[in-house]
ROFI-231599 format. One line per 3 residues: number of its first residue (from 1); for each residue x, y, z of C-alpha. Coordinates in steps of 0.001 Angstrom, whole numbers. Each point is the difference from the previous one (the first is absolute). Layout:
% residues N
NUM> X,Y,Z  ...;
END
This chain:
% residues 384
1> -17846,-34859,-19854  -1067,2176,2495  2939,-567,2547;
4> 2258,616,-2731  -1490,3359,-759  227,510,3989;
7> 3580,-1242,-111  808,2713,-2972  -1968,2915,1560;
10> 2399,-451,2873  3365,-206,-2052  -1131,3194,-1470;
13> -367,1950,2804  3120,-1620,1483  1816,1112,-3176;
16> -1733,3291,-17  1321,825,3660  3344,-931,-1231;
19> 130,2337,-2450  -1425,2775,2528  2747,-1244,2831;
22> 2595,28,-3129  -1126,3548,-587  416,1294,4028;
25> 4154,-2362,-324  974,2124,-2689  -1294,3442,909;
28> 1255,-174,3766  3260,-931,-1440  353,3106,-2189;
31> -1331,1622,3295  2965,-1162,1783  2154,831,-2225;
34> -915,3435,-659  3220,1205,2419  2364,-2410,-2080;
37> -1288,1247,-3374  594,3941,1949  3620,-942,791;
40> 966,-2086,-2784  -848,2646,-2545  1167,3274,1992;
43> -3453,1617,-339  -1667,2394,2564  -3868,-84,1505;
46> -1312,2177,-3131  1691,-2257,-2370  -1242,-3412,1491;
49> -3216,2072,89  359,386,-3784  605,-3772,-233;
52> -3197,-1068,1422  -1996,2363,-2171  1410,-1916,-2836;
55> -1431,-3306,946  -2895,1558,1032  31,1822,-4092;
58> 851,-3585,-877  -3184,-1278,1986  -2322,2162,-1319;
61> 932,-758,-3328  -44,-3474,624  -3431,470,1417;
64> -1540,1441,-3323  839,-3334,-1830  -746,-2926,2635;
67> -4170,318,-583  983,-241,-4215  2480,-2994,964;
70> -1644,-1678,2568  -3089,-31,-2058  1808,-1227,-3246;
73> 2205,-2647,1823  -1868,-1187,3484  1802,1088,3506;
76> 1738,-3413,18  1983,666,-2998  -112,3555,986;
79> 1353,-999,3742  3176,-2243,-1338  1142,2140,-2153;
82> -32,3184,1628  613,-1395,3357  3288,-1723,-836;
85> 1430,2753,-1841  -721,2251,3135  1728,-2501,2244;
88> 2959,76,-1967  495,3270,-96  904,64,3572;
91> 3227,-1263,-644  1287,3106,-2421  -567,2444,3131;
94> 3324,220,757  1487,-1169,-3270  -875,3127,-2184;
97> 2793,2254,-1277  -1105,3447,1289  -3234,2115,1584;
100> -1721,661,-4186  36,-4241,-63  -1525,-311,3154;
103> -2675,1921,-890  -815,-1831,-2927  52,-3107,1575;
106> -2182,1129,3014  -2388,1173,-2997  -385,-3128,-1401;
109> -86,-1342,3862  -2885,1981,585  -1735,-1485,-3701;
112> 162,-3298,945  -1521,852,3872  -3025,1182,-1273;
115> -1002,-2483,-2499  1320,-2781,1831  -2339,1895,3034;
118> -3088,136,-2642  207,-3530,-1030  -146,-1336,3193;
121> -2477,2223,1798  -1847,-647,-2775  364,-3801,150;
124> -708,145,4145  -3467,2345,-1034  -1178,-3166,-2628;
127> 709,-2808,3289  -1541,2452,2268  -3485,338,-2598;
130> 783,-3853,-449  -432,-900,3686  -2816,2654,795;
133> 2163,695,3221  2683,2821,804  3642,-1264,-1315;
136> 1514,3444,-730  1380,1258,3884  1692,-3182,134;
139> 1727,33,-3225  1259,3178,1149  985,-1511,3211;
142> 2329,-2353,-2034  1402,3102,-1993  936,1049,3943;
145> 1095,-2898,1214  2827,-107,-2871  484,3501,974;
148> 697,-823,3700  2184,-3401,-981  1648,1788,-2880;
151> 977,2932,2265  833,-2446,3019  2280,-1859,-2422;
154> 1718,3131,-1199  905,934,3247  1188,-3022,889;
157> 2204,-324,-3394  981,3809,1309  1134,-1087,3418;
160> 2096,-3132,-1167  2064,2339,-2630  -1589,-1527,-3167;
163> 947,2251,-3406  -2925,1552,-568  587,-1114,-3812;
166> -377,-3322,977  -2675,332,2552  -2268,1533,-2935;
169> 1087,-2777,-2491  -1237,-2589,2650  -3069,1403,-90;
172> -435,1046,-3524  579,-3708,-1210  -2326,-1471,2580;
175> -3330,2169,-379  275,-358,-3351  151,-3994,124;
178> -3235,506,2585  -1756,1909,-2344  436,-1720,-3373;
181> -676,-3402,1341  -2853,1138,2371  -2169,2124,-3280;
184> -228,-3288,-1225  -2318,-666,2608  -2261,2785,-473;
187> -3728,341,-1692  268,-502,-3362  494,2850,-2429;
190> -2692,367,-1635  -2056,691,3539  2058,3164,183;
193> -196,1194,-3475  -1860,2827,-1459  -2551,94,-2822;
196> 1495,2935,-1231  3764,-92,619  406,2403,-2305;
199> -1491,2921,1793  2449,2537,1306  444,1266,3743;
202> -3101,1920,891  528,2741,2807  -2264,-596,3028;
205> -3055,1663,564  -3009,-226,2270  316,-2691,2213;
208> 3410,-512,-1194  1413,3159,651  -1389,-53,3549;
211> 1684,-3048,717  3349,1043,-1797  -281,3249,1892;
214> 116,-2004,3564  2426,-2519,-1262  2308,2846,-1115;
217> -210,1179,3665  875,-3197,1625  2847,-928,-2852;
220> 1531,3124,996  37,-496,3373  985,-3247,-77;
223> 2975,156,-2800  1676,2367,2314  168,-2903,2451;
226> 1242,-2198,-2431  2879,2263,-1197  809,2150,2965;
229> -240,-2206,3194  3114,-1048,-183  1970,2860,-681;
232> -1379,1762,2603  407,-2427,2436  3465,-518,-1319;
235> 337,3996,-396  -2208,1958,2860  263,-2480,2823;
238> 3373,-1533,-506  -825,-3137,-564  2800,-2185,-1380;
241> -1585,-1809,-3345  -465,-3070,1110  -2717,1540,2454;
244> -1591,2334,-2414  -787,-2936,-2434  -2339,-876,3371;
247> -2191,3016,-656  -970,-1525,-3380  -176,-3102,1606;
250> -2283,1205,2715  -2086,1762,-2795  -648,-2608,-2058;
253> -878,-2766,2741  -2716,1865,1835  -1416,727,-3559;
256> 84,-3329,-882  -2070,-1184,3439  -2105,2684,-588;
259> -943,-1110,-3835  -36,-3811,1224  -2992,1512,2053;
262> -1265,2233,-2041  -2195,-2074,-1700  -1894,-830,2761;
265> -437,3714,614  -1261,1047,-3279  -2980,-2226,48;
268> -913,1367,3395  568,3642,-493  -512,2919,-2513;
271> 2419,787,-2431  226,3701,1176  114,-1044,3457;
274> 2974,-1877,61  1848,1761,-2560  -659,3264,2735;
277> 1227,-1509,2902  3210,-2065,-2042  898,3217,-885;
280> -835,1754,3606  2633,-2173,1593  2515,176,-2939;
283> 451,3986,603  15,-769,3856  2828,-2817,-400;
286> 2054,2079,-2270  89,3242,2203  1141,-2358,2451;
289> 2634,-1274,-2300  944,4224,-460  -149,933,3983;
292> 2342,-2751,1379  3519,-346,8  -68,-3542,1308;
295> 570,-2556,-3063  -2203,-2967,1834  -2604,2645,375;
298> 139,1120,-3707  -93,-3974,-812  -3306,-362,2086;
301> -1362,3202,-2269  797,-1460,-3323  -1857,-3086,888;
304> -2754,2260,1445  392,1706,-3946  -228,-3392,-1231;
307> -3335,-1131,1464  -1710,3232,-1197  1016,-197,-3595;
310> -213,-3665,-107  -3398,-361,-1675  -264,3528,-1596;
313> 836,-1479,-3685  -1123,-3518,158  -3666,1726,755;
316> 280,2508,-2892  1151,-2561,-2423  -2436,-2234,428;
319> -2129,2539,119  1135,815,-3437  -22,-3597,-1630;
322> -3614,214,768  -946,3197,-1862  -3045,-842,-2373;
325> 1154,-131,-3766  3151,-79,599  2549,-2712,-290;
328> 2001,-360,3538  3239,758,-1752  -1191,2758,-1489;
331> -1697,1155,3347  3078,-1153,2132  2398,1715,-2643;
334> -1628,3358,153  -408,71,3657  4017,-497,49;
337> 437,2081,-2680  -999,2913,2629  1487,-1717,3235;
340> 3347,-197,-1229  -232,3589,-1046  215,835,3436;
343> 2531,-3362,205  1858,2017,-2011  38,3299,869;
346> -115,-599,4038  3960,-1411,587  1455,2437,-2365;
349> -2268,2729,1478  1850,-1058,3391  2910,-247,-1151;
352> 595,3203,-1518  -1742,1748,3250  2477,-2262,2107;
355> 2861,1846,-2188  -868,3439,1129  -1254,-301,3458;
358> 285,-3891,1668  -1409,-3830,-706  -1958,1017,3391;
361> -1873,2625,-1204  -1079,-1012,-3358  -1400,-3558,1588;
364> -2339,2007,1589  -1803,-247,-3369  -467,-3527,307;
367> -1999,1031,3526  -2075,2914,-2268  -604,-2138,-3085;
370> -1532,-3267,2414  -2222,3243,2113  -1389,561,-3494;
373> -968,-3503,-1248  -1924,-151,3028  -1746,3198,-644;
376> -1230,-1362,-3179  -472,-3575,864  -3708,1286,-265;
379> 46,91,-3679  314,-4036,-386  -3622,-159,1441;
382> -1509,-2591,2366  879,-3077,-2179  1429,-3128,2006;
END
């Protein structure tokens, strides 16, 4: 009996890292994208801009429902069905009929990435109290690893001429076969479900809002990564595309061998500690991304980027499952709730300063918003 509780405790963190490396595929692939989806529908930096802050609109409201859903339904249920309707929304990228469609699809995108993020944050926070060990860093580490071999394989589909309409169908049909069959796998429902589903979103406060605060400075740091790497690698340094998917690539692999780590690290140090110095050497990394002109260079500073930001959110969401009287979902969803406020507002924020002066200059914010986190890495206190 015992072994075969062993035996399911491992298929459902194996299942649970699926979804999390499902999670990194998907979004690098809309990462890579991002010039395709520029050229394909005519649009300009402030208009892209505009698209983003739709599925960041559409993840925020998506984020005031998961704790009510999650709690009524479980994460598993919660995980399959948002998670394979995200997935296969990657294919209509390129397929909608104008710029007013694409933003409603990227809305309903940026639904489906939240409470497909809840569920299964919230599902890695019950194995981590489960096992009485740290899981959390290197769940995130599988959400980076899809990131790397997402954008790896999008540059590769790039480089051998594959329609970017079929390239995103590819992957569309494929995470969404990964994540259906592996939520089958996870911990039972009712292990994730709320007492009160009922309850509506509650807006963080104390602890909560402390954590959301920092969260919201790391998410916006780090979303400008995720949506503006490439372009300006592509844009700034003349990069052909094929090499600016790299800078994604780059990103996302150091993070990930920084969260595989990272668990390690958070039972040795403070919390404030090593969100300071993650955030120290993201603003050095990223000014060094800013003062070169060399691409290699700027592909060594986007790893450097990567390593500082890597743990940043896997710390404060666990941090937030643990709240006392609060159900993780509910604690994980209204820690989100604030970090993809500034998930939100960060690319547009850059995109419309990128319209009136250059991409250049208005990364620099990435380098101001990371100096900040690490001014107020303080506030987390000396919890490990």
């Amino acid at each position: 009996m015992s072994a075969t509780l062993l035996l399911a405790g491992a298929a459902a963190r194996w299942a649970t890292r699926a979804q999390f490396f499902c999670s990194g595929f998907i979004f690098a692939t809309w990462g890579v994208h991002i010039p395709t989806v520029k050229l394909h529908y005519g649009i300009n930096e402030a208009e892209l801009g505009l698209a983003m802050l739709a599925a960041g609109g559409g993840a925020l409201l998506g984020l005031t429902q998961a704790g009510r859903w999650i709690g009524r339904h479980g994460a598993r249920r919660t995980t399959a069905a948002c998670g394979t309707v995200y997935a296969l929304l990657l294919a209509a990228l390129v397929a909608m009929p104008g710029y007013a469609a694409l933003l409603a699809l990227l809305a309903l995108f940026g639904v489906m990435t939240s409470v497909f993020d809840v569920a299964i944050n919230t599902d890695a926070a019950q194995l981590e109290a489960q096992s009485q060990g740290h899981l959390m860093s290197s769940m995130h580490g599988m959400f980076s690893l899809g990131g790397m071999i997402g954008a790896a394989t999008g540059s590769a589909a790039l480089a051998a001429g594959i329609a970017p309409a079929l390239h995103l169908a590819c992957v569309a049909i494929a995470n969404a076969l990964v994540i259906g069959t592996a939520a089958a796998f996870m911990l039972p429902g009712q292990l994730t479900r709320s007492p009160s589903p009922e309850a509506g979103f509650q807006l963080p406060r104390g602890v909560l809002l402390v954590l959301g605060a920092l969260a919201a400075l790391g998410l916006i740091a780090e979303g400008a990564i995720y949506d503006w790497s490439v372009l300006y690698m592509h844009q700034e340094l003349g990069s052909p595309q094929e090499q600016a998917a790299l800078a994604y690539a780059s990103f996302s692999a150091a993070m990930a061998a920084a969260r595989f780590g990272g668990d390690a690290l958070r039972a040795r140090f403070a919390s404030a500690s090593l969100l300071r110095a993650s955030a120290c050497l993201a603003a050095a990394s990223m000014a060094l991304v800013l003062l070169t002109s060399t691409p290699w260079i700027a592909l060594l500073g986007f790893a450097g980027v990567g390593v500082g930001f890597a743990n940043i959110v896997p710390v404060l969401f666990s941090a937030a499952a643990q709240v006392p009287g609060m159900a993780p979902a509910r604690g994980i969803a209204a820690v989100a709730a604030a970090a993809y406020l500034g998930f939100m507002a960060g690319p547009p924020v850059i995109g419309f300063l990128a319209e009136v002066s250059s991409l250049t200059s208005a990364l620099y914010l990435v380098v101001a918003f990371a100096a900040a986190l690490a001014l107020s890495a303080g506030r987390v206190g000396s919890r490990r």
